[in-house]
N, C-alpha and C positions, 0 to 999 in steps of 0.2 A: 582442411586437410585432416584424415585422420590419423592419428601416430600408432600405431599395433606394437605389441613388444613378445616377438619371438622365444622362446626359453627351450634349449636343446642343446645340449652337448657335439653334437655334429658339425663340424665346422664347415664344413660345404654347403651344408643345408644357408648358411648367410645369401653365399654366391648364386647358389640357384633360387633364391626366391627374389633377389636383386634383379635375376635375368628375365624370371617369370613376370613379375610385375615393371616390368622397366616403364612401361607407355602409363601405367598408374603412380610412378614415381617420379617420373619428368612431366607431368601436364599437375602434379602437387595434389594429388586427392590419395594416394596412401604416404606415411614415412615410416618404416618400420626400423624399429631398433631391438638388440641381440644381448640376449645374454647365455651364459653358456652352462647354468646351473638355477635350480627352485630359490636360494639364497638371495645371490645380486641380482634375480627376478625381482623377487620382494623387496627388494632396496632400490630398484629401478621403479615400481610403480607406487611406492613410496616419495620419492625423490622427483617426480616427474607427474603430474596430477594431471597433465593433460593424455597422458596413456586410455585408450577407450576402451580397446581388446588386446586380448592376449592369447595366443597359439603356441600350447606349453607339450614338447613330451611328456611320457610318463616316466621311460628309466634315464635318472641325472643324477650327476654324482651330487652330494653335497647335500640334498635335497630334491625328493624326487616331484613328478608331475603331481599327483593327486596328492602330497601332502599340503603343497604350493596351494591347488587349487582349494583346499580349505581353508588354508590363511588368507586366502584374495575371498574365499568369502565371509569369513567373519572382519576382515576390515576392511574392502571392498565392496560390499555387495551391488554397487549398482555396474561395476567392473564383469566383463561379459568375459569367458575362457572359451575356447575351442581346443581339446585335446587332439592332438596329432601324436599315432601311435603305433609302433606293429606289434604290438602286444593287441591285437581285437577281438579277444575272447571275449565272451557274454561277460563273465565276471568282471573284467575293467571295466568296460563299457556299461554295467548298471553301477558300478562305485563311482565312477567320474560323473554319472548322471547325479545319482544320490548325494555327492558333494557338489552338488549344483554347475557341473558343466552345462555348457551352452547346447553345446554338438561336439560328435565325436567322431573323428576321421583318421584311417587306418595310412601306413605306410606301405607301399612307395607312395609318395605321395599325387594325386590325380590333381595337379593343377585347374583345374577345368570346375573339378567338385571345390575346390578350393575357394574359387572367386565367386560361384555361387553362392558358398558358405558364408563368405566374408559379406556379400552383397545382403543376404538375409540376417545375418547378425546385426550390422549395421541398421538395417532400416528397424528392426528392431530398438538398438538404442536408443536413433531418432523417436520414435512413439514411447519410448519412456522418458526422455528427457522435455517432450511437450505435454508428457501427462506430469511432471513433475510441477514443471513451471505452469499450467494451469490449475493445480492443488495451489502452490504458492500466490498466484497473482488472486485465487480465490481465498487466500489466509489473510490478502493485503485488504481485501475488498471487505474481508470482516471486521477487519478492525474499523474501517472507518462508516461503514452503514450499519443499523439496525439490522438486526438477526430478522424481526418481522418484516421489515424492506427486502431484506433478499427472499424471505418465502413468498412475499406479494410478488418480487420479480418472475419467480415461477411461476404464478396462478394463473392460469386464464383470464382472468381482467383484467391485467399489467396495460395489454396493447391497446384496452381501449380507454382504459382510464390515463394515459399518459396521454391520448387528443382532447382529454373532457375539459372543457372550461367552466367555472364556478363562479356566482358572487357569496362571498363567506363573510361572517363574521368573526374577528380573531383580535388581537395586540401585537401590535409588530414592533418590535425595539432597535435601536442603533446606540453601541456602545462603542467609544473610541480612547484609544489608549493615550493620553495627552503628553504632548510633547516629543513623542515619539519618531517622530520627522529627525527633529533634532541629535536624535542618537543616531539614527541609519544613514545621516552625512558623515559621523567622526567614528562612531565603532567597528572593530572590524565586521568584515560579514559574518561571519563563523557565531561571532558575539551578539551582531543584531538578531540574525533567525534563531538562535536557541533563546533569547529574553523572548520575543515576540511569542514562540510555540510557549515558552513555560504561561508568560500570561495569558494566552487563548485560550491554556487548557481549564487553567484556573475559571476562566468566564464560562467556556464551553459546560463542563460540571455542572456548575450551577442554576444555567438553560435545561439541561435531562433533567436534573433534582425536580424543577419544577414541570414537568413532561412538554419543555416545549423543542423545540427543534434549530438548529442554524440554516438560516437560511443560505447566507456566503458570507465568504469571507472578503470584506473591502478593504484593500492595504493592510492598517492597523489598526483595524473596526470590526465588529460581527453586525451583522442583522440578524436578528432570531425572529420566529412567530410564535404567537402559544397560539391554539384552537381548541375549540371544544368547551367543556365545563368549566365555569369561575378560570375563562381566561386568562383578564384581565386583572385578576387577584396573584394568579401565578406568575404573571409576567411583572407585577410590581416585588414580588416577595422574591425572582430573582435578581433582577436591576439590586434591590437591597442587600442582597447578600453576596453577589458580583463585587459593587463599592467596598464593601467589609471587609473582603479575601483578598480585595486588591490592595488595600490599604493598609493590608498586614505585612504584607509584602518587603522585603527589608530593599535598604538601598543596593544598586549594583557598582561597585567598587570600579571593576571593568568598563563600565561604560558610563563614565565622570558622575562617578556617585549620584546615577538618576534613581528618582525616588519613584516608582508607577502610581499613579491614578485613572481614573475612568471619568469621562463623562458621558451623559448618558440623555438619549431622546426615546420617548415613548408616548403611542398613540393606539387609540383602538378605536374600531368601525369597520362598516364594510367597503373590503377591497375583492378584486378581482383574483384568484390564484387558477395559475393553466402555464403550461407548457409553453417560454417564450424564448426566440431565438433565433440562430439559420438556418432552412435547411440543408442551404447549400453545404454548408460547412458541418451540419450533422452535428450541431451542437444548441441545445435545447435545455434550459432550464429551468426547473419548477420551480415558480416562485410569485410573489404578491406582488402586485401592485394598485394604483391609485393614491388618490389624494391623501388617503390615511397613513400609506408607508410614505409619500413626500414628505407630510407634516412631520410624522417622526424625525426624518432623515434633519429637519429643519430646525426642528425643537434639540436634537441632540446638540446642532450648529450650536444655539444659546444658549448652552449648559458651558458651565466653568468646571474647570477641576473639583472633582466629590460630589457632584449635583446631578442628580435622577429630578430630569425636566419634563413636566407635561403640559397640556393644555387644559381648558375652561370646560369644556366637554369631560376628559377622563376626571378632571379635577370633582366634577358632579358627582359623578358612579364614584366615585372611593373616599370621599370626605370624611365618612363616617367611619372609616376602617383605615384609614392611613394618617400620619400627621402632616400636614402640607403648610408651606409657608407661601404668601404671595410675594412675587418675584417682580414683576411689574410688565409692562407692556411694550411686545417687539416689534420689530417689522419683519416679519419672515417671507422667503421669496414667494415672488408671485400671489403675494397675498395683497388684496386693495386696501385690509384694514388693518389695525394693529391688532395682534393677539395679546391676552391675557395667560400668561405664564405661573406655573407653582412649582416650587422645590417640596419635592418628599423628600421627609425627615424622617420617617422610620410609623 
């Protein structure tokens, strides 16, 4: 329903537009409402936010039509007017335009030009209230992708590079926020989702610091990947300073003085990354897998709280560049033999 709010001094003018539109007032697609001066015009589309147009004389006592229509558009502007007048000389009629009238329609009034008026106003609206909300739902979508992801979303290669499938070489991490089960049984909700977003962001940070990317978000876990140059250097020097920020972290009084930690699984080699998912369901996501992101997911399993855990493998590539402790030997799924585990220490 649209609500319209009339502004004219002529009190007849209510009853006859009540009469004129009766079949658009009984089937609920107009409601218009009356005021009889520029004044409690402005204090009705003030007071009433759901007001969309307004069809204002020009001569009211108190306040006349185009002084009205300047104050609807300095704190209105997305608020559409239609002047209705028998003043339609050129001169009104380029002032009311100049104060940003819509349209301008002369007295007696032509019912007929009327509803076309109202019918083109409207749809009008409609295309600026969908160009609105697609600027916004495009402000929402920046915040959470890279600026160079949306310009690759434009480019010409988006369609074909989102069928391309890959074997790459990268580090893929799983970090989990420990214990954290345990507060999202007893705290409130409100409590749980803002501790979980403040820690994610804190992790999230320091995955871009090191230019690598999240992959998704599991429960109260991230998976990140690094790619590219000294991957595996970056993905350890974030898991490290992940631990640190997190452990800076003070207790939450709110949710039974929980203290936050991380622990953490990390692995590198090659996996598969490509576009995986329904298509029924049109939902598709880019992302790694193989045996390298399982071990991770596995190796995180055997980490305790504060412990960035890897294997015998990454423990090779970074001995000489990290300080690692030997942790001892697990059984991790689907594995037939025991793995050799180490704790980086910084």
């Amino acid at each position: 329903m649209i609500k319209i709010l009339v502004a004219d001094d002529e009190a007849d003018l209510e009853l006859l537009i009540k009469q004129k539109f009766r079949k658009q007032i009984r089937e609920q697609l107009y409601e218009f409402v009356f005021a009889p001066n520029g004044v409690q015009a402005l204090k009705m589309v003030e007071d009433q936010a759901d007001i969309e147009l307004v069809l204002s004389d020009i001569n009211m006592p108190e306040m006349d039509g185009l002084t009205l229509l300047t104050r609807l558009s300095e704190t209105k502007p997305l608020l559409k007017t239609v002047i209705i007048s028998a003043y339609g000389d050129m001169e009104n009629i380029r002032t009311a335009m100049n104060r940003g009238a819509f349209d301008f329609l002369t007295k007696p009034i032509d019912f007929t030009d009327l509803d076309l008026t109202l019918d083109k106003t409207l749809k009008h609206l409609r295309q600026i209230k969908e160009t609105i909300r697609a600027i916004r739902e495009n402000n929402i979508l920046r915040m959470y992708v890279d600026e160079n992801v949306l310009n690759f979303m434009s480019s010409r290669e988006a369609e074909a590079s989102l069928t391309a499938n890959e074997t790459i070489e990268a580090t893929v991490v799983f970090i989990d926020i420990c214990s954290f089960t345990s507060i999202s049984e007893h705290a409130k909700p409100d409590i749980v989702v803002t501790l979980l977003n403040k820690y994610f962001d804190v992790m999230v940070k320091q995955v871009i610091n090191q230019k690598g990317h999240v992959d998704k978000f599991i429960g109260d876990a991230i998976m990140a990947v690094f790619r590219g140059d000294f991957h595996l250097d970056r993905a350890m020097e974030a898991c490290l300073a992940i631990r640190s920020e997190i452990d800076k972290l003070p207790r939450e009084a709110e949710a039974d003085n929980f203290a936050p930690h991380v622990s953490i699984g990390l692995n590198s080699g090659e996996m598969i990354s490509g576009n995986i998912g329904s298509a029924s369901l049109k939902r598709l996501d880019y992302t790694v897998i193989g045996d390298t992101v399982n071990t991770a997911q596995r190796l995180q399993s055997a980490a305790k709280p504060g412990q960035v855990i890897i294997g015998e493998n990454t423990y090779e590539k970074v001995k000489e560049s990290f300080k690692c402790n030997f942790v001892g030997e697990v059984m991790l799924k689907n594995k037939q033999s025991p793995a050799k585990i180490y704790e980086v220490l910084d």
